[in-house]
Phi, psi and omega in degrees: 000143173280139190298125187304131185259001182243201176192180168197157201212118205249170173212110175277154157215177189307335189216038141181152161256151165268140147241100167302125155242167195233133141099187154317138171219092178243169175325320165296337175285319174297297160351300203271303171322301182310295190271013154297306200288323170308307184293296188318295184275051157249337181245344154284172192291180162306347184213112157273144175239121173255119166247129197222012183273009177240031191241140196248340180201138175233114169252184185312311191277352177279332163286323138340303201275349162311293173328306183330294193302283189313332163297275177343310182266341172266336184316332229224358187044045136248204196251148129209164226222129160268071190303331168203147190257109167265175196289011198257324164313310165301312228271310151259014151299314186315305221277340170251027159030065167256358227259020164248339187289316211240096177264157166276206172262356143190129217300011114306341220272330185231000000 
């Protein structure tokens, strides 16, 4: 079996959880992730923090599960937020005109 290329991190706080992804975030991260995230933004405070500066590959279902988490979290009249960006990530929210759907928490930060 192959060895997993992504990872992920959840860190609770009192008024936002941060969720760290790591690494690939492909169709096998989305498989595992997704339905983590679904729960996570069922239990979480009011604000999800997406830290995205250790994601190495971003594909179709890895913007998808972005999307997810924010449907999700607007679905419930909470937030979530993309707080750091790596270039490879800026580079596709760019290229997929995502940066009004998905904001950071400030235009340095992607």
């Amino acid at each position: 079996m192959d060895k997993a290329t992504y990872d992920f991190k959840v860190t609770p706080g009192n008024k936002a959880t941060t969720l760290q992804l790591i690494g690939e975030v492909d169709y096998a991260a989305f498989l595992e992730i997704h339905p983590k995230l679904r729960e996570l933004t069922k239990e979480c405070p009011d604000e999800l923090l997406l830290a995205l500066d250790a994601v190495t590959f971003l594909d179709s279902e890895g913007v998808k599960l972005l999307i997810s988490a924010f449907q999700w979290m607007a679905d419930r009249n909470g937030h979530a937020k993309i707080t750091r960006c790596s270039p490879c990530v800026e580079r596709i929210l760019s290229i997929v005109k995502m940066g009004d759907l998905l904001p950071t928490t400030s235009a340095s930060d992607c």
